[in-house]
N, C-alpha and C positions, 0 to 999 in steps of 0.2 A: 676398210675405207669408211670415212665418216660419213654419216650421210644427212643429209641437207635439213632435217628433226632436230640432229645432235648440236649442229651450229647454231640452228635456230632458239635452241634451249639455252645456247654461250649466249645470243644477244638479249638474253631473255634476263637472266642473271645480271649482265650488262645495263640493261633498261631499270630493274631495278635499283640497282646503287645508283646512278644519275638520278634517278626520282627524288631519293632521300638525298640526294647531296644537292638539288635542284630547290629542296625545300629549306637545307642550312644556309645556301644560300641566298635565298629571300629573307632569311631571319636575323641576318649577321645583323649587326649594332651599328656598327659605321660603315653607312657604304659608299663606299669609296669609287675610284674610277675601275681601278680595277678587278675589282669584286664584280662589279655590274657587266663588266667583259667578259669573266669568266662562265658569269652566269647566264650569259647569251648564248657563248661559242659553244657551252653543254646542252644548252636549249636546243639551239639549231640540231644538235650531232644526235641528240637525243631522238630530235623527229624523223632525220637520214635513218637512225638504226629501227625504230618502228616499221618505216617504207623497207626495209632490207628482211627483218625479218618475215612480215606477211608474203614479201618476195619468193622467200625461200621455203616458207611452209608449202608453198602450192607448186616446188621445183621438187626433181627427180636427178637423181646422183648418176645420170648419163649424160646433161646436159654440157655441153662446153664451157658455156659460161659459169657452172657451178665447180668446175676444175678450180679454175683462177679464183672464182670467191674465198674458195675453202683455206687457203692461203693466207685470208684474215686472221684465221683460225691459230695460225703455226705459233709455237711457244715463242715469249718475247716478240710477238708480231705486231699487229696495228692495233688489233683486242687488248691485249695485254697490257698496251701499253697505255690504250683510254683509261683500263680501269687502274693503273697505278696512277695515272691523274689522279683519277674519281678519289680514289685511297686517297691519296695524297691530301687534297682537298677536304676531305673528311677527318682526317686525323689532326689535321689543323685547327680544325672549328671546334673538335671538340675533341673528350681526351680517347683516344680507341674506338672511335666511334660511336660513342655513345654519349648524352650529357653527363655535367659530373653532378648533377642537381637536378628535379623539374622546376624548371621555370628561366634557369643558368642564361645569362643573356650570351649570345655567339657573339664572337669578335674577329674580325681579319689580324689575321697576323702577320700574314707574306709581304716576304721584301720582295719587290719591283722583278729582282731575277729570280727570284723562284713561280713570280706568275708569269712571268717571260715562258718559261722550260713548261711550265706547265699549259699552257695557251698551244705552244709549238707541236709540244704531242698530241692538244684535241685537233687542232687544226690538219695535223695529219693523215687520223681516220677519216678526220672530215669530207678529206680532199679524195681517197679512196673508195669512204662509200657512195659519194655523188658519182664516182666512174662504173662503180659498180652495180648503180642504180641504172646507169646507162646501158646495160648491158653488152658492153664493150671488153670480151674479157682480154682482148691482146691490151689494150693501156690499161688494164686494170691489172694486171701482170706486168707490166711498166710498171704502174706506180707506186705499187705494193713494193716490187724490188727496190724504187726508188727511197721509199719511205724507211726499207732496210736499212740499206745501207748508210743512211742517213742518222741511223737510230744508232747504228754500229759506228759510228763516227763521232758520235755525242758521248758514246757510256764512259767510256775516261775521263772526259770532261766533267759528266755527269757524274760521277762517282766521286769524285774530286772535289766537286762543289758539293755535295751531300753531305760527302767525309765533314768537310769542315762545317758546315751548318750544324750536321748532329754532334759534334764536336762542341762547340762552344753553348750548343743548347742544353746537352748534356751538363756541361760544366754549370751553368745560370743555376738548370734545377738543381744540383746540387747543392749549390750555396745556398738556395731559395730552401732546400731540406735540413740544413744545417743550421738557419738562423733561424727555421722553427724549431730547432728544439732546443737552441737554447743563445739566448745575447751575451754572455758571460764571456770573457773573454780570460781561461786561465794562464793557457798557454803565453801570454803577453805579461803576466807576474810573475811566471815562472823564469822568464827573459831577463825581467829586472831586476828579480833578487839575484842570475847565476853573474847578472852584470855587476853586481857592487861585491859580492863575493870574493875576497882575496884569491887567485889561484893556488892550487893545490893542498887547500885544505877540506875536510870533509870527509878523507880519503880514509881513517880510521874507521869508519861507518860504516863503507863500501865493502872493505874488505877484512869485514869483523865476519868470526863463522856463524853468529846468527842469523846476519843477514843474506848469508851466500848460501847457509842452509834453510833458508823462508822463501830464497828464489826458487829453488831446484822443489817445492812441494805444491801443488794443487790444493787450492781453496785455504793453505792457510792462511793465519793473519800476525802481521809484527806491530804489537804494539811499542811504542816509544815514548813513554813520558819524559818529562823535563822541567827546570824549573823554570819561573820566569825571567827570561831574557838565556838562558842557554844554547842559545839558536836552534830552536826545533825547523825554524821557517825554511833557513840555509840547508839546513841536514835534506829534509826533505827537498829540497830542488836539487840538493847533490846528488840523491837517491835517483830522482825521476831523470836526470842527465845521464845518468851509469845508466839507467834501462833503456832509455831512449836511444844509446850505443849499441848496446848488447842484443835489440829487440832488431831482427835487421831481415826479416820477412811478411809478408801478409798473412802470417798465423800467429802474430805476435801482435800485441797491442800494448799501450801503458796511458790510463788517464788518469787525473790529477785532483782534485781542489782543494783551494788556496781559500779556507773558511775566515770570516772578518766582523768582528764583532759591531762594527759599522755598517755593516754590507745584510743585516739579518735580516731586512724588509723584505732583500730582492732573491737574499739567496732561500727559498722556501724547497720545500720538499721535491715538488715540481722542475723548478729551474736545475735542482744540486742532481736530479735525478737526467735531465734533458742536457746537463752538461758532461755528463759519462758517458751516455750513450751517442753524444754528437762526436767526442774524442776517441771512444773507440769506433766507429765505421768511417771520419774526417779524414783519417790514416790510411785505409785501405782503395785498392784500386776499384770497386764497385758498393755502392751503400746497401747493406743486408736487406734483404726480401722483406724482412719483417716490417725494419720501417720505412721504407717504399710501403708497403701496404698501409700500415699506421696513416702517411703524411696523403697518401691518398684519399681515406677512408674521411679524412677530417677536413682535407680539400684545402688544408695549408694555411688556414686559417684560423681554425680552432685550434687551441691546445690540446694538446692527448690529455690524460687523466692520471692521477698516481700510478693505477693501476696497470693500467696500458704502458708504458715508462718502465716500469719494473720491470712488465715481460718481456718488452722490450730488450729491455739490458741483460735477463736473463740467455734468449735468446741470440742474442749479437754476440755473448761472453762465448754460449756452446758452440758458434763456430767458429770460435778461433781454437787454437791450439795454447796458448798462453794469454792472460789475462792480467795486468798488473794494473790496480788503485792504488793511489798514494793521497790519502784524505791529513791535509794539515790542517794544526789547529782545532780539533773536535770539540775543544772545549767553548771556542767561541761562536759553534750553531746553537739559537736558538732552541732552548728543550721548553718553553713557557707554550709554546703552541704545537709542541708534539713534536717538530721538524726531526730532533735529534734523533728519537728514537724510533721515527719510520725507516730514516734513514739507513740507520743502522739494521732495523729489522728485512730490509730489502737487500741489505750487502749480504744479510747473511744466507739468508737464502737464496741467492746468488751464487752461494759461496758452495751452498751444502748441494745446489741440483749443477750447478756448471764449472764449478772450480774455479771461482774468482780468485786471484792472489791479493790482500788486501792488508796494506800499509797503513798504521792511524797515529798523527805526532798527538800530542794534548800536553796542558798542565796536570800535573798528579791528583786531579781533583777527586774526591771520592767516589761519587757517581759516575764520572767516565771513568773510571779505574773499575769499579763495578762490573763494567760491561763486557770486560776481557780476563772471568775470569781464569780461562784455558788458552792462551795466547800466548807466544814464545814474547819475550819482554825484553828490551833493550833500551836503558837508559842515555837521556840524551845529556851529556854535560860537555862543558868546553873544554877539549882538549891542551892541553899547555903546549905542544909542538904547534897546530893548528894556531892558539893566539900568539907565538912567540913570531910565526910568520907574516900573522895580520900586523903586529906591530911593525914587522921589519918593512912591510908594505907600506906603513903609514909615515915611514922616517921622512918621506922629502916633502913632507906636509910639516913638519916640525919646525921651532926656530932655529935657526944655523947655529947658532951654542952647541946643539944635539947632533947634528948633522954632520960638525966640523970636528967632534971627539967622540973615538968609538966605544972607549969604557963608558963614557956615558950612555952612549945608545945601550950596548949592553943591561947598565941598573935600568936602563927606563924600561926593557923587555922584559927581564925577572922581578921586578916592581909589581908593574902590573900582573906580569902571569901567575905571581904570586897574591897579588889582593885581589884576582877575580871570582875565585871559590867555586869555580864551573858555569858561571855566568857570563856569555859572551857579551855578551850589551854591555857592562861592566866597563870592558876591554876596548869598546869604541867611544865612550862617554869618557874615559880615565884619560885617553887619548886627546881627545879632544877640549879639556881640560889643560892640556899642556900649549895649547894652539899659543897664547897670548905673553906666554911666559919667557923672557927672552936673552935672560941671564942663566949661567947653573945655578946658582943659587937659588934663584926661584924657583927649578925646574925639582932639586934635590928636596925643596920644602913641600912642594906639591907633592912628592910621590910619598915622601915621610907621613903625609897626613893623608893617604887615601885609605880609608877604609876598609877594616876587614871582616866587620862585626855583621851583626844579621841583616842591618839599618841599610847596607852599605848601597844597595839600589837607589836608597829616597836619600842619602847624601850625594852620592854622586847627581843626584838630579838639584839637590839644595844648591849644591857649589856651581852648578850650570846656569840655572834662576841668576845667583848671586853675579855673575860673569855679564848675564846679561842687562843687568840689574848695573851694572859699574859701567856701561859704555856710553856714546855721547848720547844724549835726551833724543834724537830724533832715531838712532839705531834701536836704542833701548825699547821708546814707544812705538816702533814697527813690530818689532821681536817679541811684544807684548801684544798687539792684535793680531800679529800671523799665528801665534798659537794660541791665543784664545777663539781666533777663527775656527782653525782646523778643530781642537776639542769640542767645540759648540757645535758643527756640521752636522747636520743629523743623517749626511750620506758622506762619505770622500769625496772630496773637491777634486775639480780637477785646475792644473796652472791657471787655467784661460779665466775660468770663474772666478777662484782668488783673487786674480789682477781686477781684473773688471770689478769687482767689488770694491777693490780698495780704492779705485778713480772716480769712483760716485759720489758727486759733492751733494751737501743739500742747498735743497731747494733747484738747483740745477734742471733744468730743462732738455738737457741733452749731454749727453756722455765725451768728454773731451778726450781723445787720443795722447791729448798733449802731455795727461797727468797718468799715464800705463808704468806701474813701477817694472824694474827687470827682477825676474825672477832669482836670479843670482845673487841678487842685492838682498832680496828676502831669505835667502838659505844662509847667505853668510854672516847677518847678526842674530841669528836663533840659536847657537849656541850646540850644532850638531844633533837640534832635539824634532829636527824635522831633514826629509828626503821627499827627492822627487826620482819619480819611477818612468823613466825615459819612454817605455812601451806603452804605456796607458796614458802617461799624461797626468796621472796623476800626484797631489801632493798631501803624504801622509806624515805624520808624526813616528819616531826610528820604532815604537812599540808600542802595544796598549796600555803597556805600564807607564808608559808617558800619559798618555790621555787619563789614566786611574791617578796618578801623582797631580797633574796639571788641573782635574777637576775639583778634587780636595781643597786647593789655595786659592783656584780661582775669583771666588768672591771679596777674597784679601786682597789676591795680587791684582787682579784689575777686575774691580767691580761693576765698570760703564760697560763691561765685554756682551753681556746680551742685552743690552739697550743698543750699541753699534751695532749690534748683529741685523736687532729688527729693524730699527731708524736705516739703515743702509740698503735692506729690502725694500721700503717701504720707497724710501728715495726714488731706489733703481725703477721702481713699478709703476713711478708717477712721471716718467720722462715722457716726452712729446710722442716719440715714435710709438709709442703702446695704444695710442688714443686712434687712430682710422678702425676700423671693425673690419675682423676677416670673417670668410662664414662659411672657411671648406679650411678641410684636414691639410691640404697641400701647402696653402697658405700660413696654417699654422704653423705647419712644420718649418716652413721658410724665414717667418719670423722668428722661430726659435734657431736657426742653425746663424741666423745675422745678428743672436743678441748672445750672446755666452753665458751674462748672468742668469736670465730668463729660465727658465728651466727648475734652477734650484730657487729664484726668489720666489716665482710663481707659487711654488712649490710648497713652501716652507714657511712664508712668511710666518702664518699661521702658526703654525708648531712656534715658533720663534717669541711670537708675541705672547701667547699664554702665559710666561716669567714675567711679563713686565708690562702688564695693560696698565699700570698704574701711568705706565711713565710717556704713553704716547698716545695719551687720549688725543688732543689737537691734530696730529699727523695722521691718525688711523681713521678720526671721522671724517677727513678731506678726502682720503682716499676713496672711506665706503662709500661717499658721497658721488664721487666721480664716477658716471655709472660707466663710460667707456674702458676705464684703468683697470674699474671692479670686473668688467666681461674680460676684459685682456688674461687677466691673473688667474680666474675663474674656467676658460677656458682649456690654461695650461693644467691646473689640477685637477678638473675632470678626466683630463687626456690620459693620468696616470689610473683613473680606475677605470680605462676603457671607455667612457661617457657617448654618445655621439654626438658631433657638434649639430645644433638644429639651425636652422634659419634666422640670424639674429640681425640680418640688414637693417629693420628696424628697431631694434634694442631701445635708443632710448626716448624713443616715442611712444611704445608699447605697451613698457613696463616701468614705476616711479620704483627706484630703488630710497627708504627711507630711512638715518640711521636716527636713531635715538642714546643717547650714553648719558647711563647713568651712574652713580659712585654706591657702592656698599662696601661695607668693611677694605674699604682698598681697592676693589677690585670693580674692571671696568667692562659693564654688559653691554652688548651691541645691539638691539633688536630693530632686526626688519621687518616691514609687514609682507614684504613678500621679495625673495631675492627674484633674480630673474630666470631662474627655475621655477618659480612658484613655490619654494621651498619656505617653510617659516620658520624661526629663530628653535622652537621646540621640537620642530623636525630634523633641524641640524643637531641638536645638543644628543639627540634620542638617535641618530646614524653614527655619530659618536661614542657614543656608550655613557654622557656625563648626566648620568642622573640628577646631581648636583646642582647643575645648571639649570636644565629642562624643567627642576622644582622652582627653581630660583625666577626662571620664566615665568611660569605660571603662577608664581605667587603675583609676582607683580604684571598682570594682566593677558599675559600669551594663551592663546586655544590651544589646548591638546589635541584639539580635529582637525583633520585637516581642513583647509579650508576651498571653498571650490571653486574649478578652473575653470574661465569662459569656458562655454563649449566651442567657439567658432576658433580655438587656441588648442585647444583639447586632440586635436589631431598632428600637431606641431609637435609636442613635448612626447619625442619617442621613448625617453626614461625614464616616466614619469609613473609606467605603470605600479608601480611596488613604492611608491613613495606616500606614504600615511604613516604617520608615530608608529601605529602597532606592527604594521607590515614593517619598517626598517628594522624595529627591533629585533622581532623573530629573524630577521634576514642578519641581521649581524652579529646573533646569537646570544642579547642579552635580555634572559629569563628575568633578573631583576625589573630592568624599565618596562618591560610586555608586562608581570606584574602588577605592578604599579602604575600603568595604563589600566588595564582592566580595573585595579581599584580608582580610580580617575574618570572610569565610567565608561570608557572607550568600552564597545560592544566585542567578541571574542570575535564572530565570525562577518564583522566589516568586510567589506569587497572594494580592492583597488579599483584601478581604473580597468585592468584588464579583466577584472569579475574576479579575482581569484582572493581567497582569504588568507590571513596570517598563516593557518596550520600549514595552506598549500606550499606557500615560500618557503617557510621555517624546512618543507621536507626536501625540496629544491637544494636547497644552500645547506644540508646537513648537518644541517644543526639540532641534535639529538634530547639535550636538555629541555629546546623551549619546544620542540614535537613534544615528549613527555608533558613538559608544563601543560601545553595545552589539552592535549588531550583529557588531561585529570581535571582541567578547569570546565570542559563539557565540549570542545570545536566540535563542529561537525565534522566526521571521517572521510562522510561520502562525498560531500559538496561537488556537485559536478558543474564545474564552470560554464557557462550559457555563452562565451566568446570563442571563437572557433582557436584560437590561438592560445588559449589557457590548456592546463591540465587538472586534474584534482590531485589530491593530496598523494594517493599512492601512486598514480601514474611520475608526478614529480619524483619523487623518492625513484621508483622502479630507473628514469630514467637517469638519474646522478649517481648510478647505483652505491645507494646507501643502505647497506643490507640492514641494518639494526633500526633502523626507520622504516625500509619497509614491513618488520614484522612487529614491529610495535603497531601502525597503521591495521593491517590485516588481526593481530590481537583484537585490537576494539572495534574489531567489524565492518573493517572496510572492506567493501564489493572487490572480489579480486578481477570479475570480470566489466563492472562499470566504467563506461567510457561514452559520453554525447559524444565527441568528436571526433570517430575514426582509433586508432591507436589502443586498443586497450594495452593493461599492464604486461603480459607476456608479449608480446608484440614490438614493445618500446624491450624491454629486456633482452629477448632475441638480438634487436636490432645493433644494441651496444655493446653486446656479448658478455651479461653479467649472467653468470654461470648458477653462483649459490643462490642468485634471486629467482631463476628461471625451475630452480629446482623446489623453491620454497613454493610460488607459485602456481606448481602442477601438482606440488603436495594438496592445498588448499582447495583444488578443483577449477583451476586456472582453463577456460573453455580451449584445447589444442589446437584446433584448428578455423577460432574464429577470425575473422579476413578484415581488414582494413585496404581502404584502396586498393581492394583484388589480390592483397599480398595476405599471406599468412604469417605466423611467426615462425615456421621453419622457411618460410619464402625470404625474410627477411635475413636470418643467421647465415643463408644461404650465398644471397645476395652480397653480404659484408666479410664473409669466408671466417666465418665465427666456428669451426669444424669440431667443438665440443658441444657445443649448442646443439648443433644438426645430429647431433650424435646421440644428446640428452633428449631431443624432442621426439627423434623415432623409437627409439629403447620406451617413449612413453605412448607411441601407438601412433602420431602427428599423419595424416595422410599425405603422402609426399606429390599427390595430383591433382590438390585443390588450389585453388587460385586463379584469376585471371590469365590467359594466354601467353603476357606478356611479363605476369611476376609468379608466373611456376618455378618453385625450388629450382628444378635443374634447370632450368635456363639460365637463373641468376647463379647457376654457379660455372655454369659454361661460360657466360659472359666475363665473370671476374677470373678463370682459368685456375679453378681450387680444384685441382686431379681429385685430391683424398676427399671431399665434400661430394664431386662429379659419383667417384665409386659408390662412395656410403650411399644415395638413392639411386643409384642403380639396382644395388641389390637388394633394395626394398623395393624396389617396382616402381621406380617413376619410366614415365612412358617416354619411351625413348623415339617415338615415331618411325620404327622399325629402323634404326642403326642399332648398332653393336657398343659394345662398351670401349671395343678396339678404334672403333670410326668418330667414336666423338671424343675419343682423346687424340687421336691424330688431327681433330678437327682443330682440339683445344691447340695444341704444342705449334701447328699452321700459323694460326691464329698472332699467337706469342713470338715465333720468331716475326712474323709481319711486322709488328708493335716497333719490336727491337730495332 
């Protein structure tokens, strides 16, 4: 029998989690009506259960009235059911009970019925402990049973409503997991290219034996070269459709990208890496553990790291059972910044530890042919069955001549499938060519004279030109800006932007509806030389060999194309509705989602105007002048490098934006004495990389120093820390202008705003050149920043983990253990789970177990379930029982429920406070399903 200690030990337990949930709720963010309810009717129950337990401490297990008490006690009883409140309440505010940060502000989350159910159950104990304080045990045996059966009358209801809650909450995070890893949208090109695809060609691909023998192997890889325009693009969606059949369990996966030599800003190592791993677990009925932990560890906010991504992917690949990539286009990722060949360096090893199966189209270029030289090969060219069917697809697009006589159809099929040469593009451009033709005679002369020579790409695009080139003057001059649009975009448009560009009058003050051309209208006098992709929205050119032909003549065939481009920006950015000031992200986002062109003029202008400052001096000084228009635009393209928008209600009272232009050789320089960042014309050119310029400034009177900021401002400008000439430059990794600073006099070890110096940044943002640079120029190694919120040089490096920066740093004598402010470099290491660093570190005499914030660096590895870390630190001797109470190693690994982390200090002797290693995994796995 229990006796009346035991119980008093449940309210004890009890007492406590209302405490801590009596204090989230004081802290919540917005308090609402019913938060401040909840926090009463716990209040009150809280003070009942104190009066109950001193009760029972001084009561004896003969008493009658301790019969009926003990009954509180019963599984799923009145107890049980407080504290699954309490849970409940808990788990809400914050994530498992715990913050996901110090400092995290609490928020209410509950809808109206979940604090209904929840209210209902405290009020229940409530109403029981008051009878039981009375010592009345026959109603207290009443009300108990009453409160049962009550309870027993709810759980379906209650279960029901749950189901669905966690249901749709489940699904939020998921999408919420899935748009962190990546915005990319491939599976939506892959829709639009199998949409314009003739049916049933491709099928020679499919069930070729190379390919059927590349499915049936682990980790290998099918390369596919081709020429240009042989449809590698098509092959490959026909590839990823046949798997996407074939794959027809949750141990099979197939992800994809759709590479674009347009698209190379966005598609970086990062994003191409966060788009595989979002399409393999997006398919599955639960998102792998792995990144569940990742998207936790970052708080959903931060991006992972190359690093982390990889493992990621590596890890997600080993528990599937099958694994297919199909990378198109290899040729058009960026290898100028490395993208290409992490890329590839990361599938392969992928390949070699998990068995990736990994499909790559490309042009036959030499360097990606390089990369495969052990790869089973399969040539991509156009099939003659495959085009003889596209054409027969295309017959009721033809003129009725062709339509109404079948030998003719006939020559028009073996024509072309004879003058394509393995060239599919070819075979839609040859086609399309005959659009206008509307006799045989003209139809028989066309095909006489289609090409079959090497040329025959850049004629069949001459004879397109020329088509569009002979229509009436108003079709002609559209079909003349819509692709010199699209070629000049420095991103793919999408329809909506197009149109709205084209209705931009000048001088115009507001955007007329009335002048929206149809999009229809624009497809059909361009001559076939452009498509729109119904999934995206977007409107591209049929191939890049359109955009490489269309660039070459452009300055012939329509010369004013990047003066409209920029005059048409510049238009759109001076309209009325730009000029109110917003001064919060939501608002901006609102004007962006009500303006279409917005976005990319904001955007681009700039980029835009660099070709032709000669020719819009008047237009762009009114602009830079307008300071409202200049914040509007200014706004949208900080938003692209992450900026945060500050306070700018009063903008243009604050700060005089001032243009000056003047003429040199042609060319037209802008200089402001201070934009409203505080930024100067030399600080821009030098964040840029334009050497050029920033000379050209300072010849003609610009400061290379910065120059200084009110101080009663100085707490406003939250980005402003790292912005000084020699800091951007290190920050954006050009060793030239840092240089050339230094010879300009600029001092090496200048200190931003936030104390920190150039070396520091440069080791931050990994940029390895201008570390070297400087270090050989003299920076100081140690600098330890006097701002609580800086780091020095190696701590930045240790924590972006840049291994070859941190041992360049520790080469020239950096303190491995220096640290003013908490964190030293093992520590932050630990913390990110950079393996090689942590090892380089303890080589060096890295102190093992010195403690920041009570935590140590095995406290920390521990903490973030880094389980090689924890692994690497005790194998170096780490004492696994130092630390504050509340950041000992195994707590924090008990708290994040890492078994294999729990075991590893176990059996080095972390104190277990006399459990078993059996009781605190049964605690941990409790724990976990409760979460679930």
């Amino acid at each position: 029998m229990t006796d009346p200690l035991s119980i008093a030990a449940s309210i004890i337990a009890i007492l406590q989690l209302s405490a801590k949930v009596l204090a989230y709720l004081n802290d919540v963010k917005n308090a609402s009506k019913d938060r401040a309810q909840c926090a009463m009717e716990a209040s009150n129950t809280h003070s009942l259960l104190t009066n109950l337990r001193f009760r029972l401490e001084a009561s004896t297990g003969s008493e009658p009235w301790y019969t009926a008490v003990r009954a509180l006690a019963v599984e799923n009883g009145p107890f049980d059911q407080f504290k699954a409140a309490l849970l409940k309440l808990q788990d809400g505010m914050t994530e498992g009970g715990r913050l996901k940060e110090a400092g995290a502000a609490l928020v209410w989350k509950f809808k109206r019925q979940e604090t209904v159910d929840i209210l209902n159950r405290i009020e229940r104990l409530k109403s029981v402990v008051e009878v039981a304080l009375q010592m009345d045990h026959f109603k207290l045996s009443e009300a108990i049973k009453r409160d049962t059966e009550s309870t027993r009358a709810d759980i379906p209801m209650i279960h029901s409503r749950l189901n669905t809650v966690q249901q749709s909450q489940d699904e939020e995070k998921r999408q919420k997991i899935l748009a962190w890893l990546s915005q990319s949208n491939h599976p939506a090109q892959k829709s639009d290219i199998i949409g314009r695809k003739q049916e049933g060609t491709g099928e020679w691909f499919t069930s070729s034996p190379k390919f059927t023998a590349w499915l049936r192997e682990p980790g290998a890889t099918l390369f596919c070269p081709g020429i240009p325009g042989a449809g590698k693009t098509v092959i490959a969606a026909t590839a990823i459709e046949h798997l996407e059949k074939t794959t027809r369990n949750d141990t099979e996966a197939v992800a994809y990208l759709f590479l674009n030599y347009k698209e190379q800003e966005s598609q970086n190592i990062v994003d191409l890496l966060g788009a595989i791993v979002k399409q393999f677990v997006q398919g599955r009925a639960l998102i792998a553990d792995h990144v569940l932990e990742l998207y936790r560890r970052h708080g959903g906010t931060v991006k992972p790291s190359t690093k982390e991504l990889a493992n990621a992917l590596q890890a997600v690949v080993s528990e599937l059972g099958t694994a297919y990539l199909v990378v198109d286009a290899l040729d058009e990722c960026s290898d100028s910044d490395g993208t290409r060949r992490q890329l590839l360096a990361h599938l392969r090893l992928t390949q070699q530890h998990a068995g990736l199966q990994l499909m790559v189209t490309s042009r036959p270029l030499p360097d990606v042919v390089a990369e495969f030289p052990i790869a089973t090969m399969l040539v991509v060219r156009a099939d003659s069955d495959d085009v003889k069917q596209y054409v027969t697809g295309q017959l009721n697009r033809l003129p009725r001549c062709i339509q109404r006589d079948i030998s003719l159809q006939d020559q028009v099929r073996d024509e072309i499938t004879t003058a394509i040469d393995g060239m599919f593009l070819l075979a839609r451009l040859h086609v399309d060519s005959l659009l206008d033709k509307k006799t045989k005679k003209a139809v028989l002369s066309t095909l006489a004279r289609l090409s079959k020579s090497q040329s025959a790409l850049k004629d069949a695009y001459g004879d397109a030109i020329e088509r569009i080139d002979n229509q009436l003057n108003g079709d002609s001059a559209l079909a003349k800006r819509a692709l010199s649009w699209i070629t000049l975009a420095r991103r793919p448009l999408r329809v909506t932007e197009l149109l709205c560009a084209f209705a931009v009058e000048s001088g115009a003050t507001e955007l007329d509806s009335d002048n929206m051309l149809d999009i229809e209208d624009v497809v059909s006098v361009c001559a076939g030389l452009i498509t729109v992709e119904e999934e995206s929205g977007t409107i591209r050119l049929v191939h890049y060999t359109t955009q490489e032909f269309l660039e070459n003549i452009l300055e012939t065939w329509n010369p004013e194309a990047k003066v409209d481009v920029t005059m048409t920006c510049l238009n759109y950015l001076s309209i009325d509705d730009f000029r109110p000031v917003v001064d919060n992200t939501t608002d901006l986002q609102l004007r962006l989602d009500n303006h279409e062109f917005l976005d990319y003029a904001g955007s681009y202008w700039g980029e835009h105007a660099k070709f032709v400052q000669a020719y819009i001096c008047e237009e762009a000084c009114a602009f830079l002048s307008d300071a409202s228009l200049l914040l509007c635009a200014a706004q949208v393209l900080f938003r692209k490098d992450s900026f945060y928008l500050i306070d700018l209600q009063g903008f243009p009272d604050c700060t005089s934006t001032y243009v000056h232009v003047t003429l040199k050789d042609d060319v037209i320089t802008t200089v402001c004495a201070q934009d409203y960042r505080y930024r100067t014309p030399v600080l821009i050119a030098v964040g840029q990389g334009d050497m050029e310029m920033a000379e050209l400034l300072i010849e003609h009177g610009a400061d290379p120093f910065m120059p200084g900021v009110p101080e009663v401002l100085s707490n406003h400008l939250a980005d402003s820390n790292d912005y000084s000439p020699l800091h951007l430059a290190s920050i954006r990794g050009h060793k030239d202008l840092a240089s050339w600073l230094l010879d300009k006099g600029v001092k090496i070890d200048t200190l931003n705003l936030n104390k920190e110096t150039a070396l520091a940044v440069a080791s931050r943002s990994g940029q390895r050149p201008v570390v070297d640079f400087l270090i050989k120029n003299g920076a100081n190694v140690d600098s330890i920043p006097e701002s609580f919120l800086a780091k020095s040089p190696l701590q930045m490096a240790v924590q972006g983990g840049h291994v070859q920066i941190s041992s360049m740093l520790l080469v020239a004598g950096a303190d491995v253990n220096a640290s003013r402010w908490f964190q030293p470099p093992l520590f932050l290491a630990a913390r990110h789970g950079h393996e090689q660093i942590t090892t380089m570190l303890l080589s060096v005499g890295a102190n093992i177990d010195a403690q920041a914030i009570g935590c140590t660096a095995l406290g920390q590895a521990s903490f973030f379930g880094h389980e090689k870390i924890v692994k690497l630190l005790l194998d170096a001797g780490a004492d696994c029982n130092v630390g504050d109470a509340g950041w000992k190693p195994l707590k924090n690994a008990i708290e994040g429920g890492y078994v294999s982390i729990i075991e590893l200090l176990v059996a080095s002797g972390a104190e277990t406070r006399g459990r078993t290693l059996g009781e605190i995994l049964v605690e941990v796995e409790r724990e976990r399903q409760h979460r679930e």
